[in-house]
Each structure stands twice: as structure tokens, then as C-alpha cells.
C-alpha positions as CSV (number, residue, x, y, z in Angstrom):
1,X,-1.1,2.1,-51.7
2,X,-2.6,4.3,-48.6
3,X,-1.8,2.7,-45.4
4,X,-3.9,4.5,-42.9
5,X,-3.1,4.7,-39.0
6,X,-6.7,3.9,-37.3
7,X,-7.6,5.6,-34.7
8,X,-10.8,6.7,-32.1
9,X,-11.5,9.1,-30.5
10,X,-14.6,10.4,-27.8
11,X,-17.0,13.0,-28.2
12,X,-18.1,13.7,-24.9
13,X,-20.8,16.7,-24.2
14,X,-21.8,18.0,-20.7
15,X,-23.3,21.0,-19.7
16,X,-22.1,22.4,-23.2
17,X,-18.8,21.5,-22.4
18,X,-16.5,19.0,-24.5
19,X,-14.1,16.8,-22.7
20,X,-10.7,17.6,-24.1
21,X,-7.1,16.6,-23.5
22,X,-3.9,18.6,-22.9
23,X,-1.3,16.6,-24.4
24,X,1.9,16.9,-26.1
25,X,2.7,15.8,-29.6
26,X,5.7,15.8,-31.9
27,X,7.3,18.3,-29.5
28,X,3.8,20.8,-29.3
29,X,1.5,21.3,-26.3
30,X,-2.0,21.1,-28.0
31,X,-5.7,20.3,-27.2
32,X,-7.2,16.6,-28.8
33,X,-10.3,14.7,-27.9
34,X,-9.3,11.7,-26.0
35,X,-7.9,9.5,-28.6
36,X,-5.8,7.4,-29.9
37,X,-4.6,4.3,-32.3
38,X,-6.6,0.9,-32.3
39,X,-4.2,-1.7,-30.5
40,X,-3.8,-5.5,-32.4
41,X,-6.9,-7.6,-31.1
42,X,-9.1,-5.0,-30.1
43,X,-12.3,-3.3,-31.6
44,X,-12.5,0.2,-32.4
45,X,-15.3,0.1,-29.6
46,X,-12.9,-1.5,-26.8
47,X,-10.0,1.0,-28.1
48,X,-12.0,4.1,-27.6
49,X,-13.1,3.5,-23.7
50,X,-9.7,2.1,-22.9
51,X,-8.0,5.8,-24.5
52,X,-10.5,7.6,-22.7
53,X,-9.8,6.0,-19.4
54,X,-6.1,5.9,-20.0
55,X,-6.1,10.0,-21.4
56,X,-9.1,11.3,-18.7
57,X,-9.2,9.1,-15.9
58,X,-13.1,9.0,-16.8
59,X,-15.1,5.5,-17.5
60,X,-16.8,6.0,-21.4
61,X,-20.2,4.6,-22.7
62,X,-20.4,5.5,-26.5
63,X,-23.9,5.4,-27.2
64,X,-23.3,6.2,-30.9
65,X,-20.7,7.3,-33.8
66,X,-20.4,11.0,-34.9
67,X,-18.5,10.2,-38.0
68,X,-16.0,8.6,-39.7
69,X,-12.4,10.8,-40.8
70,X,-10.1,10.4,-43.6
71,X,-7.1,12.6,-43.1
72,X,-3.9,12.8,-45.4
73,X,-1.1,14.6,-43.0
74,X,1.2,17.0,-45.7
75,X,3.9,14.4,-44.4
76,X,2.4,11.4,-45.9
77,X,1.2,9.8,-43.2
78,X,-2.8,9.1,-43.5
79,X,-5.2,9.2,-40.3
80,X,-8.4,7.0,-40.5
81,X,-9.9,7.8,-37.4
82,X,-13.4,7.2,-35.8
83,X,-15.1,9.8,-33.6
84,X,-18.0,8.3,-31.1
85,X,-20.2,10.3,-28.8
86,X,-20.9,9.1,-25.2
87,X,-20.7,9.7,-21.8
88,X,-18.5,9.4,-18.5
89,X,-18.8,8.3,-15.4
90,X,-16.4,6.8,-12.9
91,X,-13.6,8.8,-12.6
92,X,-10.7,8.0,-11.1
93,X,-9.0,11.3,-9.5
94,X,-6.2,9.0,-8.2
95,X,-5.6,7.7,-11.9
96,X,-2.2,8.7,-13.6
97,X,-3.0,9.5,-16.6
98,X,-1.3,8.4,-19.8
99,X,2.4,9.5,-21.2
100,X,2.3,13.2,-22.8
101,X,-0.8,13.8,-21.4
102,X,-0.7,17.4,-19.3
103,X,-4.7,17.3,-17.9
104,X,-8.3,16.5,-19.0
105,X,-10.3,19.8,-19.4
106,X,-14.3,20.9,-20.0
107,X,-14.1,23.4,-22.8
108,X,-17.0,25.2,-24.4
109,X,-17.0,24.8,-28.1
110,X,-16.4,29.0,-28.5
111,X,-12.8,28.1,-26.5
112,X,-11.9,25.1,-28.5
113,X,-12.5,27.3,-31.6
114,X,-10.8,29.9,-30.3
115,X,-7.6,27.8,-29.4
116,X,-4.9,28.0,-32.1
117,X,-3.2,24.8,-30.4
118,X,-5.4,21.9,-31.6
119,X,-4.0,19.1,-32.5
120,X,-5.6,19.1,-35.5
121,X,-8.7,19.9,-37.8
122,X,-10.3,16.6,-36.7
123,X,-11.0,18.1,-33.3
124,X,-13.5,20.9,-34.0
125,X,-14.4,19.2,-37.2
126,X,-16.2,16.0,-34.4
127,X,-17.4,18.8,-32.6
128,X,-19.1,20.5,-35.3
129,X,-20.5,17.2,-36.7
130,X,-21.7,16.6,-33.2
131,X,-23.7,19.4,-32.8
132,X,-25.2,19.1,-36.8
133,X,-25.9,15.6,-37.1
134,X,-27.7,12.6,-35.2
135,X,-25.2,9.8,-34.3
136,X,-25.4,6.9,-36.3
137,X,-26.3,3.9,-34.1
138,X,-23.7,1.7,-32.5
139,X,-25.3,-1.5,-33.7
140,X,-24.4,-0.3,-37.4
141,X,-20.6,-0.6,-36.0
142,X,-19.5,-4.4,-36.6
143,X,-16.3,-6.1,-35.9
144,X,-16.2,-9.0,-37.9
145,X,-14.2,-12.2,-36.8
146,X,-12.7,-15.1,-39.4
């Protein structure tokens, strides 16, 4: 039996720039999307603007859902994870941002593809699906109760 880890994460777009992350993981500096796992009692909805915020210090509106990832790691583990476009606003320059994050940069898609530190495929893979498809609205997205 799979158990996947579910996670979100943001695809935001500005000025062809992507909002990206500087975080360290298992020990590695890389470059992620904001993102993270979906906490008990939340939607996948809720859990993407609250990693945003936490990881960026920005305030995220998705207005729709790039695509959906299935990822077995070669350890084992399993990585569903849920990438949705938006935009910012808000931000907080006083904000701390989460633990392991170093900074929240604007990267060009060139420069992401170009970096040999990503966190992992999922990250250009969200870009590239960005750019290639329409999102899929966010009323197809349900969190169903009972």
C-alpha cells in the first residue's frame, strides 16, 4: 500500500518572474516553490495560502490549479502534491519567515532551469506546466466533509 505525503505548493508569475524559496532540506540549500504538507483539518486550498505566507511573507489568492503530482522518492517515500497558480499581495517585510527558510526570491524561468540546486523535479516541472497549459478552475477543487 502507497501512503503518499500531500502537499501544495504556489505558482506565482510576475513580470516573468516565479516566486521561489531558498530553503534548506535534509541538510541541502535548494530552491522550492513555496510549499509544503496539508496540516489535519485543513483544505489543500487553506494549506497553500498559509505555506505561502509562512515561507514568503506574501498574502496568496490561487485563482486556479496548475496540476496535480505524483512523485515516488528513490527512498520510498511518495509525494502527492498539488501545484496552484495565483497571486500575492500583502506582504509583510517585518514577517519572520518560516524554519529552514533562507529568503523568498523572483527568478526568471531561464535561472530556475539553470540552477542545479532544486529541490526537486516538481519545481520546473509546475513551471513548465504553467506556462503550457490553462489552469483548471478552482471550483473543480472540492473538499468534501462527512
Amino acid at each position: 500500500m502507497v501512503h503518499a505525503e500531500l502537499t501544495v505548493a504556489a505558482i506565482v508569475e510576475r513580470d516573468a518572474h516565479f516566486l521561489v524559496v531558498e530553503e534548506m532540506a535534509r541538510g541541502a540549500r535548494v530552491i522550492n516553490q513555496p510549499a509544503g504538507h496539508v496540516e489535519p483539518g485543513e483544505t489543500i486550498l487553506e494549506a497553500v495560502v498559509r505555506e505561502t505566507r509562512e515561507e514568503t511573507a506574501w498574502g496568496f489568492t490561487p485563482t486556479g490549479l496548475v496540476g496535480v503530482y505524483y512523485w515516488p522518492h528513490d527512498d520510498g517515500r511518495t509525494t502527492l502534491r498539488f501545484a496552484f497558480c495565483g497571486r500575492v499581495d500583502d506582504h509583510d517585510a517585518d514577517q519572520a519567515l518560516d524554519e529552514g527558510i533562507i529568503a523568498a526570491h523572483w527568478l526568471r524561468p531561464d535561472e530556475l532551469a539553470a540552477r542545479e540546486n532544486l529541490r526537486s523535479p516538481l519545481v520546473m516541472r509546475a513551471v513548465e506546466d504553467f506556462a503550457a497549459h490553462a489552469p483548471m478552475p478552482l471550483d473543480r477543487v472540492q473538499h468534501v466533509r462527512g
